[in-house]
C-alpha positions in Angstrom: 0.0 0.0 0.0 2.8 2.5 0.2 3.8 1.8 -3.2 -0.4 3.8 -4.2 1.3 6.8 -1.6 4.0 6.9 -3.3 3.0 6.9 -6.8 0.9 9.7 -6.0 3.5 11.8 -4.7 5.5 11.0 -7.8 2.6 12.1 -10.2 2.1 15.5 -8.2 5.7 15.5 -9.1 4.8 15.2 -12.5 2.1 17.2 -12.8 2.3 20.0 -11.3 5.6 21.9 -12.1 7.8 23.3 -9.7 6.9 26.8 -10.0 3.0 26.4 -10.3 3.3 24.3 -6.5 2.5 26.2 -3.3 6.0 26.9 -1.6 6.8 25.4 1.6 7.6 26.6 4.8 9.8 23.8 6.0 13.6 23.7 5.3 12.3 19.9 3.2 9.6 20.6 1.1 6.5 18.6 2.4 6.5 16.5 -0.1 10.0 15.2 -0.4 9.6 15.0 3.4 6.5 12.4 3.1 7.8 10.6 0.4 11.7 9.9 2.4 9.7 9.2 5.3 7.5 6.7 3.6 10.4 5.0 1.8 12.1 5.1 5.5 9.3 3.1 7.7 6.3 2.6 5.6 2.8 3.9 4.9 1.7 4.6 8.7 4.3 6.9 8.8 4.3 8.7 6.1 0.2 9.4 6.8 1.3 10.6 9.8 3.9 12.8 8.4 1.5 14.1 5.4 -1.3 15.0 8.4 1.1 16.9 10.3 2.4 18.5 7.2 -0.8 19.3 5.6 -2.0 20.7 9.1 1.0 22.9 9.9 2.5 24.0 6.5 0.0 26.7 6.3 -0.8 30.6 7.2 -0.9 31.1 10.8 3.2 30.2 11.9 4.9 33.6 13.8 8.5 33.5 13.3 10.9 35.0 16.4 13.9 35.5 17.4 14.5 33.2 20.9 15.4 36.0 23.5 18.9 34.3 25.2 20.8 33.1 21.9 18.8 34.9 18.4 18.2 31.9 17.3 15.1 32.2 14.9 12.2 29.9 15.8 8.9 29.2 14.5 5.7 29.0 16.2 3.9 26.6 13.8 -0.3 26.4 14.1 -0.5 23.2 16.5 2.0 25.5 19.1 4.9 23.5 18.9 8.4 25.4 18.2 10.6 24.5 15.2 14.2 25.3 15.1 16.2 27.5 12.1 17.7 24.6 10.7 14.0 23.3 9.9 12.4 26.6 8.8 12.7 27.7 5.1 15.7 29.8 4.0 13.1 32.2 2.2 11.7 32.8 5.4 14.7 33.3 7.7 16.1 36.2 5.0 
């Protein structure tokens, strides 16, 4: 059954060129992260990752500095706090 997940992520690939595709706010674009994590440890998985991507990789993050080191963090919808090394370069510029 992962093999149906993966073929569809594959034809978005195909489909849909780069530049028509909405633009991620993860360092991995969502879909390269779903499909890895699928190939990694199976379909269950990568639903899980796709839900929390789909849910979080959307309007509504706030991105701040943290206050001891200026580190720049993201508050992503569900409240939980990403680091720079996760968060889009566009977005840290």
């Amino acid at each position: 059954m992962k093999f149906l997940l993966l073929f569809a992520i594959k034809l978005y690939w195909f489909l849909i060129p780069k530049t028509k595709r909405r633009r991620c706010i993860f360092r991995k674009s969502c879909s390269n992260y779903v499909y890895e994590k699928t190939c990694e440890k199976g379909l269950i998985s990568g639903l899980k990752v796709l839900r929390y991507r789909y849910l979080n990789c959307r309007s509504g993050f706030i991105i701040f500095d943290h206050p001891l080191n200026n580190e720049k963090l993201m508050l992503l919808p569900n409240q939980k706090i990403i680091e720079e090394k996760e968060i889009a370069e566009r977005l840290i510029s």
